[in-house]
N, C-alpha and C positions, 0 to 999 in steps of 0.2 A: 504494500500500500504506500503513496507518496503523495504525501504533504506537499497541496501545493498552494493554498491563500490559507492567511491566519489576521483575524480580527482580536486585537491585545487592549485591553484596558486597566490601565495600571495606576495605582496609588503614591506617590513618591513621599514615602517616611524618613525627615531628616532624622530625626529622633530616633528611630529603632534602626534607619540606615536597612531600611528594607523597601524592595517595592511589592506590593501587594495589590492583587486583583485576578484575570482572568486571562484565560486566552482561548478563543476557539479556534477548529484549527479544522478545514475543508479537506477532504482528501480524495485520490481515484483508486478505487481498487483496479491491482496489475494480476491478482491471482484472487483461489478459493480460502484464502486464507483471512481465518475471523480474527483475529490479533493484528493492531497498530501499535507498532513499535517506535519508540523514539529515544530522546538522548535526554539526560537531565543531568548535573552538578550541583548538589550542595540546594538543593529546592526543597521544600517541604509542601507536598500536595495535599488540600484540606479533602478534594472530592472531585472524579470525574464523571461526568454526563454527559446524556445526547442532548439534543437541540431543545427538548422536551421539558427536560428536568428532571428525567428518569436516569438514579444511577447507573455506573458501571464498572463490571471489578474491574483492577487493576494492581500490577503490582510492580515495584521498584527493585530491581537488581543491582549488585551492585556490580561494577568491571574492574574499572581498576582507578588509582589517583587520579590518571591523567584523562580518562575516557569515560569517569563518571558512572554512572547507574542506566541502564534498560529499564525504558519506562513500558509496558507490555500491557494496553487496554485491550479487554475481548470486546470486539462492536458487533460480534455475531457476522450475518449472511447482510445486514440490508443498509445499515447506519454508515453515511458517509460524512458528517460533522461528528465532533466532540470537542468540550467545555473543558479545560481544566483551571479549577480556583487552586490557587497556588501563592506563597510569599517566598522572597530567594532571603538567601541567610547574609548574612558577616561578610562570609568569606567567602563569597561571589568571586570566580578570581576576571570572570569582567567586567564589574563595575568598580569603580573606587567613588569613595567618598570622602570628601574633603573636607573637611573642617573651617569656620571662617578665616580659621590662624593661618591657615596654607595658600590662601588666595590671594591674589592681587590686591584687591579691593579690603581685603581682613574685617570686611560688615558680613558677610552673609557664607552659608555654608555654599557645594558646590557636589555637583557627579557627574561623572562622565562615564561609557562601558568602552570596553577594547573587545569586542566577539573574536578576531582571526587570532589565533588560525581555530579555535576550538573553543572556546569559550562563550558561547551565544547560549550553549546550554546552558552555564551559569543563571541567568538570569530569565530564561525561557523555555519552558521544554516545548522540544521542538527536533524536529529531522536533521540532526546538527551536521551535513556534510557540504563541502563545496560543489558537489553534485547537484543538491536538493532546491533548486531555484522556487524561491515565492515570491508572492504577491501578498504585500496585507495593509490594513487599516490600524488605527490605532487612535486611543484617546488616553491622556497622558493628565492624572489631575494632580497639580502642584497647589498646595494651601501656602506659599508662604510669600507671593509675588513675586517671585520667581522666573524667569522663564525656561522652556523647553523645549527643544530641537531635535531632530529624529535624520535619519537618511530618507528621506521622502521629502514629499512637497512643504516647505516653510513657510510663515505667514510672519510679515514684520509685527503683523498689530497681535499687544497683546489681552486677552480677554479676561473682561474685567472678573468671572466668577472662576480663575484659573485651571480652566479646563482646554487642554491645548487638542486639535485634533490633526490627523495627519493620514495621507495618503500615499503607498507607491503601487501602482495600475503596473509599473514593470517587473518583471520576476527579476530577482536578485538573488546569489545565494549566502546563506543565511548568517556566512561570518562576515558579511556587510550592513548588517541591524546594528544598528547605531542610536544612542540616546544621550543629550548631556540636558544637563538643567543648571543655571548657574544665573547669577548679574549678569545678563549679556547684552551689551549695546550692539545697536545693527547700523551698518555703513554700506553706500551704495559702490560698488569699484563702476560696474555698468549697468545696462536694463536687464541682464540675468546672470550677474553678478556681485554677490555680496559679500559683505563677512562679520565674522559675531564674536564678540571676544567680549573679555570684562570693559567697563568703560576708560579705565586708563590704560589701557590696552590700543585701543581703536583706532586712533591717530596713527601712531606708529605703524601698525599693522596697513591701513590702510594706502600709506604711503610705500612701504616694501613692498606689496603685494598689487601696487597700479597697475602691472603690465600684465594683469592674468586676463583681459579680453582679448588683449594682442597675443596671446598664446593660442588660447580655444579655436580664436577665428586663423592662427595660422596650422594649429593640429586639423581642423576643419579643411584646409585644404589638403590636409594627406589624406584622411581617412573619411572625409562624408561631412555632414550636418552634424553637429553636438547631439548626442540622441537622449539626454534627461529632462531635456526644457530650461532648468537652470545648474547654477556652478557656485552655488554657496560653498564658504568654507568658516570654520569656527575655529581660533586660535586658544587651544587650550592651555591648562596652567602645566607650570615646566615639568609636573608628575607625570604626564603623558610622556609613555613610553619609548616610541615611535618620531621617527621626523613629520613623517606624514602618515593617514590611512584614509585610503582609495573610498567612504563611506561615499555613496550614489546623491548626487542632490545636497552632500553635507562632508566635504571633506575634512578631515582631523588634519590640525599643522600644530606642530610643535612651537612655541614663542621661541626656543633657541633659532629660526632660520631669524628674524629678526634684529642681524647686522645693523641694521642702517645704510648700506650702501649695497644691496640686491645681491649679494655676491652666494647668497645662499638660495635663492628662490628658485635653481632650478628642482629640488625638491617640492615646490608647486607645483612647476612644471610635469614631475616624474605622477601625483597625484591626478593631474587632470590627464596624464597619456594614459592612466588605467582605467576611464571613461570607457575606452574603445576598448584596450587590450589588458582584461581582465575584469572589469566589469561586464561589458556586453560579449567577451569571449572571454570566458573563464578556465583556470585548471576543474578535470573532476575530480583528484585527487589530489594531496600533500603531496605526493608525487612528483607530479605534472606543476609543482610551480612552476617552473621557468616558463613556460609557457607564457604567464602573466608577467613575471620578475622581467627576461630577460629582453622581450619582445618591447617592455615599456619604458627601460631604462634605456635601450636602443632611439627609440620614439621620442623619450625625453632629449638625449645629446639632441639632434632634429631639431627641437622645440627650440633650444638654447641658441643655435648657430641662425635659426628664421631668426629670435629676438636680439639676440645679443653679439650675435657676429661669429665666425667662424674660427679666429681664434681661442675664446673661452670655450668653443661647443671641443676645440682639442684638446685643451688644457683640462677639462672634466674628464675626457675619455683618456687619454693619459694615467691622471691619479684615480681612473677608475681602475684602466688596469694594474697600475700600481697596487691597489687593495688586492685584486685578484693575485696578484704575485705573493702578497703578504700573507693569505692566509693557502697557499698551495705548500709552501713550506708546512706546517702543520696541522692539514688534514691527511690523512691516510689517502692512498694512490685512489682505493676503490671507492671514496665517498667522493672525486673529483670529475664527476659525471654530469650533465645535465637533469637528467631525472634523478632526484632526491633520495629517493629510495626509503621513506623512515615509515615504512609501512606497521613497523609495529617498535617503534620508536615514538617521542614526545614530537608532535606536529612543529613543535619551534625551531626542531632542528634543523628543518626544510630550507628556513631563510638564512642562506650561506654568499657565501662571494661567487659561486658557480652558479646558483637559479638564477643569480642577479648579474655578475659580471661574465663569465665565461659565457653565459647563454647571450647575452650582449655581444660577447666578439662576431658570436658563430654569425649573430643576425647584421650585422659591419660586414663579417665578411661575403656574406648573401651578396650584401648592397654592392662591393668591392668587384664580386664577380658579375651580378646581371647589370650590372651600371643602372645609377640611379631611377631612370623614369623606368626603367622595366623591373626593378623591384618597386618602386610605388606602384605598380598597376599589381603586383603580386600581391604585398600587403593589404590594398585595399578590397581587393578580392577575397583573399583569405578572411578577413572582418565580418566582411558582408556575407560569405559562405556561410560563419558559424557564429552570427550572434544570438545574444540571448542564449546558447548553449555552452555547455561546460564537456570538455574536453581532452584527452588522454596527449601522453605522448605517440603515444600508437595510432590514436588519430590524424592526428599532424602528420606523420611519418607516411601515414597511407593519402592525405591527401597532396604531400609533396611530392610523393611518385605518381598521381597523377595530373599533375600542373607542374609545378619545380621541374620534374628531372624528363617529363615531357617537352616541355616550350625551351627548358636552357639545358638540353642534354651534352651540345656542345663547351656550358664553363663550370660546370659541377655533376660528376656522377653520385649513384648513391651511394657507393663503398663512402668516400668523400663525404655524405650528408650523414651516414651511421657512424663514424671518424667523431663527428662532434656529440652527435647527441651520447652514444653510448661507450664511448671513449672515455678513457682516464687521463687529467690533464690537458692540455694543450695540444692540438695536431702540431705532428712533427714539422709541417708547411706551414706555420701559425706565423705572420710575421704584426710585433707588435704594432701600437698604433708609437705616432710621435708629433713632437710638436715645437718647430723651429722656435716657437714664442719662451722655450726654454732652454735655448743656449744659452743665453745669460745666466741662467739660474743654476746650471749643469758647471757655467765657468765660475760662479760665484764659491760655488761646492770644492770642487777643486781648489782656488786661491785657499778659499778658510783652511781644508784640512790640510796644506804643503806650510801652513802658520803663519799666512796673512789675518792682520787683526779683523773682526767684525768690523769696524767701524770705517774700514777703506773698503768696503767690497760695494760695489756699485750694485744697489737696489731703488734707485729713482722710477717711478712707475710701475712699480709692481703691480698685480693684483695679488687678490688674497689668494688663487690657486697658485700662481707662483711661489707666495709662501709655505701655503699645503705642503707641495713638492719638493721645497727646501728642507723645510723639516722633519718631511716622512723619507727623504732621501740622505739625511747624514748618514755618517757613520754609528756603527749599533753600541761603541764603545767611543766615549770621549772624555776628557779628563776635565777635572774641575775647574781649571784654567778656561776652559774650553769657554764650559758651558753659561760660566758668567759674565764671558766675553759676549757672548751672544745675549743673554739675559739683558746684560747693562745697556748694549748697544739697541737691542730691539723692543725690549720688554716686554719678551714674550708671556713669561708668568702673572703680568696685568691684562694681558690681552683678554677682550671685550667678546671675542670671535669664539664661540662654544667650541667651532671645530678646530681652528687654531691652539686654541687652550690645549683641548684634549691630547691635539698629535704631541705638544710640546713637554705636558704632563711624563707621556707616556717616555722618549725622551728622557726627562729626568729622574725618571723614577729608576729606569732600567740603569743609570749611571749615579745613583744617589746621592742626588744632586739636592740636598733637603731643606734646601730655604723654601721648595715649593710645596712642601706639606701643608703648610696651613691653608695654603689656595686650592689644594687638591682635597683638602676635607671640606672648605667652605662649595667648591665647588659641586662634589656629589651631594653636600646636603641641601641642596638647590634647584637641582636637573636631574629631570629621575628617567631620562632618554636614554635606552637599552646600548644606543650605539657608542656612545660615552662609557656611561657606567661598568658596563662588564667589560671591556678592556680595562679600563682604570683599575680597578677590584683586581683582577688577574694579572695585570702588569705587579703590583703590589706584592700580592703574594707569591709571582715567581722570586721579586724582587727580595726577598725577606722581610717585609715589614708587614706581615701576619698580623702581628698585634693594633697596630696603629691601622692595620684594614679593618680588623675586626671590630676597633671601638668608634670607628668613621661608620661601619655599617650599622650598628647596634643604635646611634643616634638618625640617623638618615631613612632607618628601613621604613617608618612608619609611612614617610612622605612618599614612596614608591610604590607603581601599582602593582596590586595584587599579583598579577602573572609575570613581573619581575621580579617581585617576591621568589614564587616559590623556584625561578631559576637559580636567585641567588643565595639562597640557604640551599638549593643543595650544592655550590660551587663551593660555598666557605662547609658545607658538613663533608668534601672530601678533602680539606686542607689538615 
């Protein structure tokens, strides 16, 4: 049986930090089978029913930590709805709630949910897979004036008896349910373009964030018409885990892209390329991320060379590949594959530098071989083949043999197209990407470590990816002399830049360089962004400074979401 619209009416309890209410859920019978199964986490169900009001048994299984309880209602031979009254717990691990201390604004409490990759069950039972595309309504009542925003259609005005209501008519799957309720002021960027952040928030944001019309209408000419209506996005507080997530109608952005001088917004950018590639063509499994990761990070470089010029869209894909090199040194040969493979693995583990980077080369190199307008006709076709569905690697691979390696049999065979996808590593023929706007930076590297001071080495004009690569390209050992050459001369350990901070953190830590302790505990107790944090924490503890991690985490954990949580107690429970 498969759930495919659910009608959700929810309570939102700052006080007990529960939401409580109902949820019906429409479904089609695929077989004879009287049992609907679904997925639940940490929910406590008061009572399930048909449309009626007539009970039904039911009973909760448990699986495991990570995959939660089988929820098994018998509907018999005839019953195609059912009602479950239901309140999610505490430890919801995707909602966080915040307290007014942890907010912007420090008047009012705050929540937000993280559903991907698994966690939707938390807070809803439901057919929790990337497969399980729905449709649903929802009515959202908040007592405290408050407002509340959902992945679906949003409404500026807010109602005066705080009953917020909300629609998505498109199927979506279901780790793209999305909920926050917070102070949120609303800001227009264009006529279907917004954004909602706390009110001293807004400004700023609204200003970083001007060119995301000149994005959609330039992704618009790769892939089609924008297919959700609108392009809202909500800047949540620095708990949120994530730089961005892809929520339909309602994107999540993290306040650290927030520079002040654009140099991080291609991460909007990579948010709104998952519109097309991964939203309306989705993975079916944890698997098959890359399919979404690799294809949208691709689409984003794109985005960044239409806006911003062709030199930065090199400069990203460079210390893109850079990350990818970074983390091929320490994953094992056999997890260096495009498809993820964590079939019975924690779903978290899927999002690596290979769904995201590697599969990114493979689709560069697509472009490299069919030359650019005849992979844009590929791409776009491919979209339009399979939207609204969710999708295998096998799928792809069957529809590349008959388009791909049909129409371009002549600049890629398929040994060549199974080379990437199911390959370990890099094809031997892999030639990197480069980017002349970093000779300078490559001669700068050079001078420093032959022991020219910091402070002669020619950086007039930089961007901050030029810095990026400066830093993530020193040397892995440097002496103390070194490092507060560069400290003094750049200052870097005040640096403003979350991702500059971090690469230079990490840096210091690995050469125990310990003036930057204090900045590196004020730091993670501040920013609860996963792609920060767990390097930080684990540079630390390679580093030997166990203890001063332990007592940075012990103060900090509270402010971190739930599903960073439990990654990071079990990283310090194996130390």
């Amino acid at each position: 049986m498969k759930v495919h619209h659910m009608v959700l009416a929810l309570n939102v309890d700052f006080d007990k930090q529960q939401l409580q209410g109902s949820v019906k859920l429409l479904f089609k019978r695929l077989s004879d089978s009287t049992q609907l199964v679904l997925d639940g986490r940490d929910i406590s169900i008061d009572e399930v029913s048909d449309i009626h009001g007539n009970q039904l048994e039911f009973t909760q299984q448990h699986v495991s930590a990570l995959q939660g309880e089988r929820i098994v209602i018998e509907v018999g031979g005839e019953i195609t709805q059912v009602v479950l009254h239901y309140c999610t717990s505490k430890d919801a691990q995707g909602l966080q709630w915040l307290t007014p201390v942890q907010t912007l604004g420090k008047q009012s409490p705050y929540l937000f949910s993280q559903s991907q990759p698994v966690n939707a069950r938390s807070w809803i039972p439901l057919q929790d897979s990337p497969k399980a595309r729905i449709t649903f309504s929802a009515s959202i009542q908040v007592n405290n004036g408050l407002r509340a925003v959902m992945s679906a259609a949003n409404s500026a005005e807010m109602p005066a008896d705080g009953l917020f209501t909300f629609e998505m008519e498109k199927p979506i799957p279901t780790h793209l349910l999305a909920l926050a309720v917070g102070d949120l002021a609303y800001g227009e960027v264009s006529e279907r373009c917004a954004i909602y952040t706390e009110p001293a928030m807004l400004e700023k944001a609204l200003k970083e964030f001007e060119d995301t019309e000149s994005m959609i209408v330039a992704a618009e000419s790769l892939l089609g018409p924008y297919p959700w209506g609108r392009y809202d996005m909500i800047v949540l507080p620095p708990s949120f885990p994530f730089g961005g997530m892809e929520n339909p109608r309602l994107a999540f952005i993290t306040p650290t892209l927030i520079a002040g001088d654009k140099s991080l917004v291609s991460t909007v950018a990579h948010e709104l390329a998952h519109s097309w590639t991964g939203n309306l063509v989705s993975n079916a499994t944890w698997r098959d991320l890359w399919l979404n990761e690799g294809f949208t990070t691709y689409f984003t470089n794109r985005l960044v060379e239409n806006i911003y010029g062709k030199e930065q869209a090199d400069l990203e894909w460079v210390i893109e590949y850079g990350r990818l090199q970074e983390e091929m040194q320490s994953l094992p040969m056999v997890s260096q594959t495009l498809p993820a493979n964590v079939q019975h693995q924690d779903a978290n583990d899927a999002f690596n530098r290979f769904t995201y980077d590697k599969a990114s080369m493979f689709v560069h190199e697509l472009e490299a071989r069919l030359g650019r307008e005849a992979f844009d006709k590929f791409l776009y076709q491919y979209v339009q083949h399979f939207k609204f569905e969710a999708i295998t690697t096998e799928t792809f691979i069957d529809y590349a043999k008959q388009t791909l390696l049909v129409d371009h049999v002549d600049v890629i065979s398929e040994s060549e197209l199974m080379t990437w996808v199911y390959g370990e590593g890099l094809p031997e023929w892999f030639i990197a990407p480069t980017s002349t706007s970093l000779d300078k930076v490559k001669l700068a590297l050079k001078q420093f470590t032959e022991g020219v001071n910091a402070a002669k080495l020619q950086v007039e004009a930089w961007r901050v990816h030029h810095w990026q690569f400066f830093i993530t390209q020193l040397p892995f050992q440097l002496t103390q002399v070194q490092l507060k050459d560069l400290d003094m001369t750049f200052s870097f350990t005040d640096s403003q830049n979350a991702e500059l901070a971090c690469d230079w953190f990490r840096v210091a830590i690995r050469n125990h360089y310990e003036i930057v302790m204090p900045k590196v505990g004020l730091f993670l107790a501040h920013i609860g962004r996963a792609k920060f944090v767990k390097p930080l924490y684990s540079e630390m503890l390679i580093a030997g400074y166990q203890t001063q991690a332990i007592e940075i985490y012990q103060q900090a954990r509270e402010g971190y979401h739930p599903s960073l949580q439990v990654q990071l107690d079990a990283m310090f429970k194996n130390t």
